[in-house]
C-alpha positions as CSV (number, residue, x, y, z in Angstrom):
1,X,66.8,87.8,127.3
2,X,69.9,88.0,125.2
3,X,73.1,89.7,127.1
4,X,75.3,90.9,124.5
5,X,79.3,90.9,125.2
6,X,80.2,94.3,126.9
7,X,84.1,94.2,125.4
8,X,82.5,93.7,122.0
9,X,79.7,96.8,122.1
10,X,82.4,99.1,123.6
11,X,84.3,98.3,120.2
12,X,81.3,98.7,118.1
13,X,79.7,101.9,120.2
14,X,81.3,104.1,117.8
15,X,78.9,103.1,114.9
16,X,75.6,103.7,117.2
17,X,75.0,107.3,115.5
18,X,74.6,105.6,112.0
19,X,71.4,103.9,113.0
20,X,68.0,104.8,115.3
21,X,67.9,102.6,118.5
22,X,65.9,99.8,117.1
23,X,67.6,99.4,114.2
24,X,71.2,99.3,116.2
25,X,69.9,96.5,118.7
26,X,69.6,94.3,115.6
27,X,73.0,95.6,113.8
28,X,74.8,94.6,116.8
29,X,73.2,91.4,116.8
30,X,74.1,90.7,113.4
31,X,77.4,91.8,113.8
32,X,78.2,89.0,116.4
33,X,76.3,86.7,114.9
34,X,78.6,86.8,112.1
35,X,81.7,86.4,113.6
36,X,80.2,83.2,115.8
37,X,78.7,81.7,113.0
38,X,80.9,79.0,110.5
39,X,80.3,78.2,107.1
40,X,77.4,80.5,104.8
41,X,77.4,84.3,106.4
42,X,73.5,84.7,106.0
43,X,71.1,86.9,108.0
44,X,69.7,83.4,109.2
45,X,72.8,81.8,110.2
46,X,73.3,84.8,112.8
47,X,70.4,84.2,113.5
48,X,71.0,80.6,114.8
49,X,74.5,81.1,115.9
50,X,73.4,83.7,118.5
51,X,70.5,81.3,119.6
52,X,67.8,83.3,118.3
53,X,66.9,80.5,115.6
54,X,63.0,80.9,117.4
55,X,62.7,84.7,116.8
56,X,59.4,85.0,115.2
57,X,59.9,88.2,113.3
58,X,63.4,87.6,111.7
59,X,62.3,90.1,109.1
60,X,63.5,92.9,111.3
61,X,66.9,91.5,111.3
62,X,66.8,91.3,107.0
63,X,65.8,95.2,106.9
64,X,69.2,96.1,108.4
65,X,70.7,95.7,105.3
66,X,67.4,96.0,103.2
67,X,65.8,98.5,103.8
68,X,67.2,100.5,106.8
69,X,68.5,104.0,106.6
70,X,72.2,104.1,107.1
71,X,74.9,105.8,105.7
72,X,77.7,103.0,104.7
73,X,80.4,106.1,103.7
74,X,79.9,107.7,107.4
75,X,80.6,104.1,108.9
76,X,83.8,104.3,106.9
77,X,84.6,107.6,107.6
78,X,84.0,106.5,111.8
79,X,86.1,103.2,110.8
80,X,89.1,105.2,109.1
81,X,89.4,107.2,112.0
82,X,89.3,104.0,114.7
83,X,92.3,102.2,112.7
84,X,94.6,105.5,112.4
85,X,94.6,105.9,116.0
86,X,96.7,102.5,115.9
87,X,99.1,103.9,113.9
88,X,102.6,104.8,115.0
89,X,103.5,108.8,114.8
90,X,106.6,107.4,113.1
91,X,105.0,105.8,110.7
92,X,103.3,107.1,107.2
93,X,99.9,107.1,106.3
94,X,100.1,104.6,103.5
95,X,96.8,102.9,102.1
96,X,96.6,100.4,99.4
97,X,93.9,99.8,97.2
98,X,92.6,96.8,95.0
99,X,89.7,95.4,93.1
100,X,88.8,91.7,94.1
101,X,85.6,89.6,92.4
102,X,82.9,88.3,94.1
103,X,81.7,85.1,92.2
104,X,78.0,85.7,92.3
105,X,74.9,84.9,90.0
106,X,71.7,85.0,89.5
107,X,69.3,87.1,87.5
108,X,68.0,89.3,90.6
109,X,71.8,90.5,90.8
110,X,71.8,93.6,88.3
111,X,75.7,94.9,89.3
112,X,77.1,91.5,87.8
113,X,79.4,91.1,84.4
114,X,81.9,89.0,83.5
115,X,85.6,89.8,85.1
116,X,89.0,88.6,84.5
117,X,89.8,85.7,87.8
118,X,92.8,87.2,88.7
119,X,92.7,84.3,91.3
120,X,91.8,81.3,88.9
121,X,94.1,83.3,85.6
122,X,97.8,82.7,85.1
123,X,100.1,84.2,82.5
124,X,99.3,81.7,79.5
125,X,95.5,81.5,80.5
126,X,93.0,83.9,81.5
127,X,89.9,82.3,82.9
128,X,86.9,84.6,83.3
129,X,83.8,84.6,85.8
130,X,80.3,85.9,86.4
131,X,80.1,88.1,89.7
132,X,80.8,91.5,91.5
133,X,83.0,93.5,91.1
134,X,84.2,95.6,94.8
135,X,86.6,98.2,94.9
136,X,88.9,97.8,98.3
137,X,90.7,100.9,100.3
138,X,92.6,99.3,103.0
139,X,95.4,101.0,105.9
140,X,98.8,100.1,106.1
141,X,99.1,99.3,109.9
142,X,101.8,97.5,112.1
143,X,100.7,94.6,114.5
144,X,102.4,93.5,117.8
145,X,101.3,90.2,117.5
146,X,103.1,89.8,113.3
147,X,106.1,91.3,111.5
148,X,104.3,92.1,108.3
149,X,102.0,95.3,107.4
150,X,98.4,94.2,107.6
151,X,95.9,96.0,105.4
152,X,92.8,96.7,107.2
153,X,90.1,98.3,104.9
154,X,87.6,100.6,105.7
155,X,86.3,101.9,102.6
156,X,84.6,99.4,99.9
157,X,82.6,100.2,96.6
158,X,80.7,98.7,94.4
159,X,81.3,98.7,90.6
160,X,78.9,98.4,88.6
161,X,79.3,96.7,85.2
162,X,78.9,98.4,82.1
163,X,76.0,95.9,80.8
164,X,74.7,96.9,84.2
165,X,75.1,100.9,84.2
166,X,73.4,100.7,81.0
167,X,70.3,99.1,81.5
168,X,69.8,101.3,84.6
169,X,70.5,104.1,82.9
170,X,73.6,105.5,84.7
171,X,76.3,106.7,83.1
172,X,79.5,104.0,83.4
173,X,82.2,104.5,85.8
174,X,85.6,103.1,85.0
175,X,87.7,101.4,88.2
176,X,89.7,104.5,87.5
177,X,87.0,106.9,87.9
178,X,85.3,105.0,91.2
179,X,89.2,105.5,92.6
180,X,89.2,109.3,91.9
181,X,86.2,109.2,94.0
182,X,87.7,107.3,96.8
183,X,90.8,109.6,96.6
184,X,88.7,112.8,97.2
185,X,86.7,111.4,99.8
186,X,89.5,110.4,102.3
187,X,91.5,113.6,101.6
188,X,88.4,115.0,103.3
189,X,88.3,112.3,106.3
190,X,92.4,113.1,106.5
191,X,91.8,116.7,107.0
192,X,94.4,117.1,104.0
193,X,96.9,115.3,105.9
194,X,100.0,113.4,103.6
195,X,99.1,110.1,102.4
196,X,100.4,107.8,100.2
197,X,98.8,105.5,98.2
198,X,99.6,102.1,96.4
199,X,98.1,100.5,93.6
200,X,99.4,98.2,91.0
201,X,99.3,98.9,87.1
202,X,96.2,99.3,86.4
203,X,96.1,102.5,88.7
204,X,99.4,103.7,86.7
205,X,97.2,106.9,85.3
206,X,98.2,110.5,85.3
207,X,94.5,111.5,85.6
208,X,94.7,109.2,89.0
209,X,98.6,110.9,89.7
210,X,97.3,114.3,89.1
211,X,94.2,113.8,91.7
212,X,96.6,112.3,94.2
213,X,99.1,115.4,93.9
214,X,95.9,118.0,94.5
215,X,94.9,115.9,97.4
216,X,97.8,115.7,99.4
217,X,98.7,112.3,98.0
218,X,101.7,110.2,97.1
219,X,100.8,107.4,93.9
220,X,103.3,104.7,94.0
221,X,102.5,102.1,91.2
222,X,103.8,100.1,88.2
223,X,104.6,102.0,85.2
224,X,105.1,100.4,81.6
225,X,108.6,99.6,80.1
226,X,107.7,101.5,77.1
227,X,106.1,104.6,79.1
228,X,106.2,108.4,77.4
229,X,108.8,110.1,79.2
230,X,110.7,113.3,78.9
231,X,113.0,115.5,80.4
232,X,112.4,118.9,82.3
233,X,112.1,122.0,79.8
234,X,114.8,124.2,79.7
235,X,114.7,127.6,81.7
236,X,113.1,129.7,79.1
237,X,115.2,133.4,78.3
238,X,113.7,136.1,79.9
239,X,111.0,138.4,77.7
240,X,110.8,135.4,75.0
241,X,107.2,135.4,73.6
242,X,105.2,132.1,73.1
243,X,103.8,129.4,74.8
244,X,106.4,127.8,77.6
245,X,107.6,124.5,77.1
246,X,106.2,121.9,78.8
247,X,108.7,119.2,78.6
248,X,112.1,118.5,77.3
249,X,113.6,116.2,75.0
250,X,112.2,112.3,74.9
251,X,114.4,110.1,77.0
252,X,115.3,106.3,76.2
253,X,112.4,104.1,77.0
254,X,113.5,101.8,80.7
255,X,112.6,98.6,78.1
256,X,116.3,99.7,76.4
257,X,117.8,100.3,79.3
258,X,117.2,96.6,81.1
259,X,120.8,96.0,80.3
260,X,122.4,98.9,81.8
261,X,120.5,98.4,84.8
262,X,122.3,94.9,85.1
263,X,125.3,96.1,84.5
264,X,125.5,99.7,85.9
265,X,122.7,99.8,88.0
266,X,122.7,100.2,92.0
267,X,122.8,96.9,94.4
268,X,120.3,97.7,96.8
269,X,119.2,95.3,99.3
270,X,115.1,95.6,100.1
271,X,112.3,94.2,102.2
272,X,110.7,91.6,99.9
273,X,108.0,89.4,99.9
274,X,107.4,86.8,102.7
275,X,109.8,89.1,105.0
276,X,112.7,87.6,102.8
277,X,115.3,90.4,102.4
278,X,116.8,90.8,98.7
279,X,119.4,92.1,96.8
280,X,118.1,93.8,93.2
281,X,120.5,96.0,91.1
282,X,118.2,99.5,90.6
283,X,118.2,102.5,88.1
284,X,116.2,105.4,89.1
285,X,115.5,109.4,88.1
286,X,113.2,111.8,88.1
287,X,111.3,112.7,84.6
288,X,108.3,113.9,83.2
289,X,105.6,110.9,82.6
290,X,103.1,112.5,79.0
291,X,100.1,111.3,77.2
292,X,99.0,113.6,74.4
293,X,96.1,115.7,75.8
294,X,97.3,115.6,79.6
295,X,99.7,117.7,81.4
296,X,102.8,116.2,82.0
297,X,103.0,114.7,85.5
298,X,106.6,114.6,87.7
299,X,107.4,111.2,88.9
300,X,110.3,109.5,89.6
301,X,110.5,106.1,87.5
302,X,112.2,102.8,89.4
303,X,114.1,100.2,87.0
304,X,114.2,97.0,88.8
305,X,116.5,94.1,87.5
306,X,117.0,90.8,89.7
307,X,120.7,90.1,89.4
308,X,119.6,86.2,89.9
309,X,117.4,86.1,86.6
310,X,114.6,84.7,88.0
311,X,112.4,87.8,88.3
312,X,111.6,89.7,85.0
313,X,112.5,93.3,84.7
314,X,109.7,95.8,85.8
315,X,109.4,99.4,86.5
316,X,107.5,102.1,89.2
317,X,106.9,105.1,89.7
318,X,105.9,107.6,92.8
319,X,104.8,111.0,92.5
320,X,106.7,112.1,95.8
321,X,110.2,113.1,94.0
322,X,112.3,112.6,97.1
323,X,111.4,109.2,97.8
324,X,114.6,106.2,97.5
325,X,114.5,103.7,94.9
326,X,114.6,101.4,97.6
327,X,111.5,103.0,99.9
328,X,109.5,102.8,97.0
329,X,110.0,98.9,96.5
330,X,109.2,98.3,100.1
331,X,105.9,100.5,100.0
332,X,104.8,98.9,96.6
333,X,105.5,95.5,98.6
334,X,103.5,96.3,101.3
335,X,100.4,96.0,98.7
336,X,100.6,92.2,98.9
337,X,99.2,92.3,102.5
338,X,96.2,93.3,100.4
339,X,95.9,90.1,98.7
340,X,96.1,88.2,102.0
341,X,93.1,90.4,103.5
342,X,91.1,89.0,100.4
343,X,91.9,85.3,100.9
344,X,91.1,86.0,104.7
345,X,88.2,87.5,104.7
346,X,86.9,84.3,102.2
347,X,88.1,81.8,104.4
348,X,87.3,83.3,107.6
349,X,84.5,85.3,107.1
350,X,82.1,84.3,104.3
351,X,82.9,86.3,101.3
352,X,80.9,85.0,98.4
353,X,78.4,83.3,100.9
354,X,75.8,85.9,101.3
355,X,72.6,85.0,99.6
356,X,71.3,88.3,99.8
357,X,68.8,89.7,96.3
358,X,68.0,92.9,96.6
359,X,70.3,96.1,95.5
360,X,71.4,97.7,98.7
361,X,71.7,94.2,100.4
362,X,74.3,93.8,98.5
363,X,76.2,96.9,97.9
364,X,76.0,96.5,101.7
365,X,76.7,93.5,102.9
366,X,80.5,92.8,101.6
367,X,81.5,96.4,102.8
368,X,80.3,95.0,106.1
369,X,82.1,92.0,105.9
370,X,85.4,93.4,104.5
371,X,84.8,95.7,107.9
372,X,84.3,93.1,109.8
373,X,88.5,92.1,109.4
374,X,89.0,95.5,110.6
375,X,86.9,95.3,113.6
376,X,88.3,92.3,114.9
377,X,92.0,93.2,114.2
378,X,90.7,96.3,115.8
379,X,89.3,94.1,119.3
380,X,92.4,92.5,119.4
381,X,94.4,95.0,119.2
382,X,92.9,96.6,123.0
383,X,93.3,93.1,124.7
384,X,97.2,93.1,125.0
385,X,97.4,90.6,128.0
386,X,96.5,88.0,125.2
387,X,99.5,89.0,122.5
388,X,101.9,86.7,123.6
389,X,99.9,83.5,123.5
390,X,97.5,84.7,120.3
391,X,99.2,82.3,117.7
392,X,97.9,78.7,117.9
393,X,100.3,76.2,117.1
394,X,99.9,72.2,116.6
395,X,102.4,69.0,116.5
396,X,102.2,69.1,112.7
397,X,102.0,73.0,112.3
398,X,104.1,75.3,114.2
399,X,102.9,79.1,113.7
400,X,105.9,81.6,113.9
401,X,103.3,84.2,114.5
402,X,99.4,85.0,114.6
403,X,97.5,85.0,111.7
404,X,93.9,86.0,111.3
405,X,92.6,83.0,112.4
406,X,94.0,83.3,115.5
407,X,92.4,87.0,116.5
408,X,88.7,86.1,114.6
409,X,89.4,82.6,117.5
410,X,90.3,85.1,120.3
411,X,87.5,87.1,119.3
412,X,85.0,84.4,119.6
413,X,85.9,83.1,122.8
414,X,85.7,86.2,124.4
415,X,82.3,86.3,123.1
416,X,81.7,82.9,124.3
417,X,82.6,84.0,128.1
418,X,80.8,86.5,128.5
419,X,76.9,86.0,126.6
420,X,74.4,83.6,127.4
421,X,73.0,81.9,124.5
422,X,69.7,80.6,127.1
423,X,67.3,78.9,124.4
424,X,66.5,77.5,120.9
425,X,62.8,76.8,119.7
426,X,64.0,73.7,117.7
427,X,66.2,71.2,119.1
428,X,67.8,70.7,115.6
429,X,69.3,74.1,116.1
430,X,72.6,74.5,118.2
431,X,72.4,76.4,121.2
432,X,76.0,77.8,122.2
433,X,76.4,77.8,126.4
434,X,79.2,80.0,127.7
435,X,81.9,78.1,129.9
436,X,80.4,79.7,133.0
437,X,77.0,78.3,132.6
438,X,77.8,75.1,131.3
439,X,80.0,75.2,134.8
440,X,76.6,76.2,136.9
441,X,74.4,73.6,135.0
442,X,77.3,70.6,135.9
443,X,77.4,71.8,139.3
444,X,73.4,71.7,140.0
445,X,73.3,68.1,138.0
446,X,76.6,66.7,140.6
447,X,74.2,68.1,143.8
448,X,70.7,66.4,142.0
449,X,72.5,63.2,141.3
């Protein structure tokens, strides 16, 4: 009889009311599974990492993702709500979003296309790939155990190509249009709570601004050197007939006015990448951002110049009027930690490993995964006595702080104390003993001896 981990259900209870009692029993068995097992994340591999390699109806374990009834968007909506509870009242509620590709193919896999590598791509070369496409919603949230933000997502879609919307008949959704969607649905969760929300340039869309404004929502992103903007419309004379003016007169485009952000702009010193602090000279006001067609959105626009030359000029822009030059640089560098959640969840836990054919299998199983870096920053997080000794350092590699390995290792040594891994059918198969019974069978072979 298999003994789950008590610490770990308590952490996943939560997520019970998605599924009917049978179909939970094998969710949660999967779940740990996938967190013990190393290399391929496969149903099977579960499987033999939580010593079940001789269970004769493994088919159970496949319809979880399959063919079971579950609702993915409730299990982000529960997640959502799990991962602001760890969030300072001081703090914002600041969520970053991304696309990343998963390199998959084969012809049973109808949401595949061909994508840009961002990974593999550089400036002078872009190198393209066969896979899936996932759209990524991820929380802004402080750890005790590091001193950067960590992104921790809870909401991922997937995007369909258009090769693929068309042969099923479907009408094609841009990455644009599957973020609208997003947008909407956690301005329910949030109850219309403030938000903000980070994106890089290709998010820098009023239709996207506009939908973030009506939601409660701040849109920080990049915005284009050569960008439409005006100024405000003058106050219009009482009793004057016509249509009201809906912007002012065309200002200079921020691609000529690099140079008097050198020379005239503000020094302002920021939080910058790798928890560097730097010095970049800034020009910032407010205007109104048009595109023919589309009512002119407020933003204020952000000129950044590095004094040092080594950085190009670029520009952003936030929706939120009142926001500093420099808070908006520190939020937009926040989005990086997004970036480091995709390499982690690769390395760690088996992105691009699944092997899974059929449609829903896999519009569910890299949701799961991605989830999965949640849930275990999420475990962590509740066991403070272990904070101070989390990061594991070596003679040739001395850790400043924790990293993920570190909580997916704590994570799995909990596990590892507490379950009972009691047989395999095959002795190729591993069968994983926790420290307490390997102590009880050393004991009994000392008295036998």
């Amino acid at each position: 009889m298999l003994a789950l981990p008590l610490t770990i259900v308590a952490v996943l209870e939560p997520f019970a009311v998605l599924f009917t009692r049978p179909t939970w029993a094998h969710a949660q068995v999967l779940v740990i599974g996938t967190l013990l097992a190393q290399g391929p994340r496969t149903v099977t591999a579960a499987l033999r990492a939580m010593g079940l390699s001789g269970e004769r109806r493994f088919e159970r374990d496949h319809r979880v993702l399959n063919r079971a009834r579950w609702s993915g968007l409730r299990g982000a909506q529960i997640l959502l709500g799990l991962l602001l509870a760890l969030l300072p009242h001081s703090l914002p509620i600041v969520m970053v979003i991304d696309e990343t590709l998963e390199r998959r193919f084969g012809p049973r896999i109808r949401a595949k296309g061909v994508y840009r590598d961002a990974v593999r791509s550089s400036r002078g070369k872009v190198v393209t790939c066969l896979g899936v496409e996932w759209l990524v919603m991820a929380l802004m949230v402080p750890m005790p155990w590091s001193q950067r933000m960590w992104a921790l997502p809870f909401l991922t879609l997937l995007r369909p190509s258009k090769q693929a919307d068309r042969e099923a008949g479907r009408r094609h959704r841009t990455t644009l249009d599957w973020t609208v969607v997003m947008v909407r649905l956690v301005a329910r969760w949030l109850g219309r709570r403030p938000w903000i929300l980070i994106g890089d340039g290709r998010y820098a869309c009023l239709h996207l601004g506009w939908e973030c404004v009506v939601n409660q929502a701040t849109l920080i992103s990049r915005l284009r050197l050569d960008a439409r903007l005006f100024g405000f419309p003058e106050p219009v004379p009482a009793g004057r007939r016509g249509r009201k003016p809906r912007k002012g007169a065309r200002l200079t485009k921020l691609a000529e006015r690099v140079e008097e952000a050198r020379t005239q702009g503000e020094a302002v010193t920021v939080a910058w990448y790798r928890g560097q602090r730097k010095t970049l000279r800034v020009l910032s006001d407010t205007a109104l951002w048009h595109t023919p067609g589309i009512t002119p959105l407020p933003i204020r626009w952000v000129l950044v110049v590095d004094p040092e030359g080594r950085l190009p000029a670029q520009a952003f822009f936030t929706t939120a009027l009142s926001l500093t030059p420099a808070r908006v640089i520190e939020l937009f560098v926040w989005r990086w930690s997004l970036e480091v959640t995709f390499e982690e969840t690769r390395r760690h836990l088996g992105v691009e490993t699944q092997r899974q054919w059929s449609d829903l299998a896999i519009a569910r199983t890299t949701p799961v995964l991605m989830a999965l870096f949640s849930l275990v920053c999420l475990m962590v997080h509740r066991w403070r006595e272990h904070w101070p000794t989390l990061a594991r350092s070596s003679a040739w590699y001395l850790k400043p702080e924790a990293t993920f390995s570190d909580c997916l290792a704590l994570v799995r040594r909990r596990i590892w104390g507490e379950t009972d891994f009691d047989s395999s059918a095959s002795a190729q198969d591993p069968v994983q003993i926790s420290p307490q019974r390997l102590e009880r069978l050393l004991d009994q072979l000392a008295a036998t001896a």
